[in-house]
Each structure stands twice: as structure tokens, then as C-alpha cells.
Backbone bond lengths (Angstrom), bond angles and torsions (degrees), N, CA, C in turn:
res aa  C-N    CA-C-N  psi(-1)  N-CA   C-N-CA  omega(-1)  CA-C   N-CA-C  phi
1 X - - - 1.444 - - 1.536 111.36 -
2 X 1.338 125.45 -45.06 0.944 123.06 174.16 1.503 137.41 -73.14
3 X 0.939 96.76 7.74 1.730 135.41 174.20 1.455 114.53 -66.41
4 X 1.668 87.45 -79.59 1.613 109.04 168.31 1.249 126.28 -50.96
5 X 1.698 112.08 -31.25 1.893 129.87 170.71 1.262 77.17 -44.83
6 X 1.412 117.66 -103.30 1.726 136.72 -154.11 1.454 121.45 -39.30
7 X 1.388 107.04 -30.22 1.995 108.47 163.38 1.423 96.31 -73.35
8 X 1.266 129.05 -62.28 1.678 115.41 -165.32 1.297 107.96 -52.96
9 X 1.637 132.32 -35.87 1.321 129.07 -169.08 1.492 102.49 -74.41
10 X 1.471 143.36 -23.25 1.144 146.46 -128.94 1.673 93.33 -119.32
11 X 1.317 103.18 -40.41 1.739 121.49 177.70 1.837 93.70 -61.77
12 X 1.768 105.86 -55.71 1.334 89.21 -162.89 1.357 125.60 -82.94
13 X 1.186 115.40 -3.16 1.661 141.86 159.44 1.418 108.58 -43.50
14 X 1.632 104.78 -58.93 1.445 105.84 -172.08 1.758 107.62 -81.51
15 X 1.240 119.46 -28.57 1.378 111.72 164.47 1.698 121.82 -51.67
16 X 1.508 114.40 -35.56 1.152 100.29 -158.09 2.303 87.85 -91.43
17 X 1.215 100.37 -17.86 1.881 87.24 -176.97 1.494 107.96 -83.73
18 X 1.439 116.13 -6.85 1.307 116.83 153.70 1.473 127.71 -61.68
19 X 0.952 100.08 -72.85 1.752 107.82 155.21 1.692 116.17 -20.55
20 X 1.114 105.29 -61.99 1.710 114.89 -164.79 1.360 99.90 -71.45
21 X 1.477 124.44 -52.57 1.201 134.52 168.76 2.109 127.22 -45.19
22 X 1.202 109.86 -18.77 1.185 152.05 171.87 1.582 116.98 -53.28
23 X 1.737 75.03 -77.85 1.435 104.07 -178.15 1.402 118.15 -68.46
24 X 1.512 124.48 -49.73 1.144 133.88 143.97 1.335 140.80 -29.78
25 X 1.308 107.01 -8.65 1.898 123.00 -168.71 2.061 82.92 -134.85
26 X 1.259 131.47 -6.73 1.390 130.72 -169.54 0.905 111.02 44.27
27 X 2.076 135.71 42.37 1.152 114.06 145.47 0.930 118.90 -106.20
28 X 1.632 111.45 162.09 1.618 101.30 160.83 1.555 150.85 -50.39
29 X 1.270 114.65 120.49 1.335 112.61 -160.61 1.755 121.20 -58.17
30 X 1.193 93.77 -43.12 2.191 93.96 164.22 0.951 109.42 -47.75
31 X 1.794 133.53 -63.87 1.449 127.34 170.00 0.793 131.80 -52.09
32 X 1.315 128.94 -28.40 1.565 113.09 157.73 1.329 131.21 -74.70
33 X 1.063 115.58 -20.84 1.587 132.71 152.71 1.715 112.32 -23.10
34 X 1.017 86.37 -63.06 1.597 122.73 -138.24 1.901 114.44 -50.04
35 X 1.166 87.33 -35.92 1.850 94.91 173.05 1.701 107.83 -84.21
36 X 1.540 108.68 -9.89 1.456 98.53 -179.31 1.529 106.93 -95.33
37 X 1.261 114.07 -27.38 1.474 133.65 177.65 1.898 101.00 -62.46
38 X 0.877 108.77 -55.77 1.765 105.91 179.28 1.295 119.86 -72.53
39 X 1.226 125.97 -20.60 1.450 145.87 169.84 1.638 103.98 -67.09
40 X 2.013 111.03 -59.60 1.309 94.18 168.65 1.589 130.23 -61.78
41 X 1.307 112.61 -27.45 1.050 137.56 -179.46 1.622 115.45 -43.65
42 X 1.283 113.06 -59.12 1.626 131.55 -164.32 1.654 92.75 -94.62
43 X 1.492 125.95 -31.68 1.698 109.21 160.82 1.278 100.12 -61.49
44 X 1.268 136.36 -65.02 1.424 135.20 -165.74 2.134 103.74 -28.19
45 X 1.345 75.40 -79.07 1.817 85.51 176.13 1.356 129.24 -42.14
46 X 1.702 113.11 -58.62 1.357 110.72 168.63 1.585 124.59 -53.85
47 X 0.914 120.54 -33.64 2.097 125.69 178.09 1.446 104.72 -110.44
48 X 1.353 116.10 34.64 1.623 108.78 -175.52 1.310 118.75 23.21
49 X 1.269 138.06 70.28 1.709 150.12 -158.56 1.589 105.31 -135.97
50 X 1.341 113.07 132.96 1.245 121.33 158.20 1.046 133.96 -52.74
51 X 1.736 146.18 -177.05 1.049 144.07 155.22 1.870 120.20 -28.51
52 X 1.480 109.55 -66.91 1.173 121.37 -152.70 2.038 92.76 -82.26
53 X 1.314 105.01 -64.34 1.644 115.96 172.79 1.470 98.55 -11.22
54 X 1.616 114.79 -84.26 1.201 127.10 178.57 1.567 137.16 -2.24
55 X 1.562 90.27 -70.41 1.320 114.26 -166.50 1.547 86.30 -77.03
56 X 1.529 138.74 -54.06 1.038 130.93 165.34 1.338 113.52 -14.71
57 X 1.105 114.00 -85.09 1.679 129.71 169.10 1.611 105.25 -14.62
58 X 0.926 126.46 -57.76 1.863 154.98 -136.69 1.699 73.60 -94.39
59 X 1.107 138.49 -53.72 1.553 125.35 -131.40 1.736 83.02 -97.94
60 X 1.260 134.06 -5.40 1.479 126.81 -170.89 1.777 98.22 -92.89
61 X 1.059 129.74 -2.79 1.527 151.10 165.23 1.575 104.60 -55.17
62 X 1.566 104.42 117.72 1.428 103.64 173.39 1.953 106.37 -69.40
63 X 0.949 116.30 -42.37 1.478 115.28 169.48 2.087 104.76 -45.33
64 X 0.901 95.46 -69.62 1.621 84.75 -174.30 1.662 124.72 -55.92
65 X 1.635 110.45 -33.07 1.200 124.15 -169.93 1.988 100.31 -69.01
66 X 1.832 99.14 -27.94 1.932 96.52 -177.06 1.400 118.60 -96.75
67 X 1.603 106.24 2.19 1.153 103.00 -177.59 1.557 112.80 -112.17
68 X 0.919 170.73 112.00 1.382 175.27 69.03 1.241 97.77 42.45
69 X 1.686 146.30 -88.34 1.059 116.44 174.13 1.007 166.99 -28.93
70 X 1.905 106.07 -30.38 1.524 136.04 159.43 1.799 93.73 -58.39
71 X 1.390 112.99 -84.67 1.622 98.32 162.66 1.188 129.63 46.49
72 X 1.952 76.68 -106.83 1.532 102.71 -172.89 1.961 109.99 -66.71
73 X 1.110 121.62 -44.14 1.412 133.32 165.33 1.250 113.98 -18.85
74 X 1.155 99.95 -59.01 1.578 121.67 -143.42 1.929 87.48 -81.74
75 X 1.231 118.48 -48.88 1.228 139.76 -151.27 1.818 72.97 -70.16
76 X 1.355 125.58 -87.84 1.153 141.28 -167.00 1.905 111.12 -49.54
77 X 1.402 116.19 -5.74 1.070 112.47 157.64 1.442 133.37 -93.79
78 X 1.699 101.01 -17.36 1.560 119.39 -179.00 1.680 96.59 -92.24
79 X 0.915 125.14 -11.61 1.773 117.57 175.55 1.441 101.22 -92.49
80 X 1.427 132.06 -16.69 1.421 128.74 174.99 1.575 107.23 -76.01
81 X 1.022 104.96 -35.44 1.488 125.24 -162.73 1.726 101.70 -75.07
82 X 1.467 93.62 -41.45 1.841 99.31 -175.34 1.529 107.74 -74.24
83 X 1.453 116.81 -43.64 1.565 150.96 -141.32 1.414 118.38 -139.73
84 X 1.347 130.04 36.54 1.188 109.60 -157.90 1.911 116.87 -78.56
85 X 1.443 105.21 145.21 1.254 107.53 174.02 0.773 153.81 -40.92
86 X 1.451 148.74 -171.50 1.441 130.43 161.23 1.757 110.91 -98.88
């Protein structure tokens, strides 16, 4: 259980420096989302995979593993997807 505490807190960490980061660059935060959200999206579909599975999947990607920003993105697009904001 306490496992899952520290991934949900870690998901919502990166949701909220997405946001700030967003705002700070003045775009919109859905659109920037948005290519990471369909990316999880079409892993989801292609390997019949859940939310979390997925992105799993996604994180074995030499592109995701060198980028830190994709990362955080990616992380902050799968908590919209689970949770989405207001």
C-alpha cells in the first residue's frame, strides 16, 4: 500500500510541475499533454494494457529513458488520463 501512496504522490507531483511549467512557457496545458496522452493511448490499445502497464511499456523506450522531460510529460499525461483535472 504504501508503494502505491508514493507512485500516486509522484504522478501528482509531475501533474502539478506540468501545469506550472505550461503556464510559464503560456501554453495550454491539455495541448501540451496531448501527443503524450495519444501515445499512451494507442499503447493502451495495441497490447490491451491499462493506464499504469502502458506507460510501463513506454518507459522501456530509449527516447523516454534520455529524456527527463518526456518523463515528466508522459507521467503528467497518464494522471490526466487516470484523474483528470479541473
Amino acid at each position: 500500500m504504501e508503494q502505491q501512496i508514493k507512485m500516486a504522490a509522484k504522478l501528482y507531483e509531475c501533474r502539478d510541475t506540468a501545469k506550472s511549467l505550461a503556464k510559464m512557457q503560456g501554453e495550454d496545458y491539455k495541448e501540451m499533454l496531448k501527443p503524450y496522452t495519444e501515445i499512451i493511448d494507442k499503447v493502451m490499445k495495441a497490447n490491451n494494457l491499462k493506464h499504469i502497464p502502458a506507460l510501463l511499456k513506454i518507459s522501456e523506450t530509449k527516447t523516454y529513458q534520455d529524456s527527463g522531460m518526456a518523463q515528466l510529460l508522459f507521467m503528467a499525461a497518464l494522471t490526466e488520463m487516470m484523474e483528470p483535472s479541473a
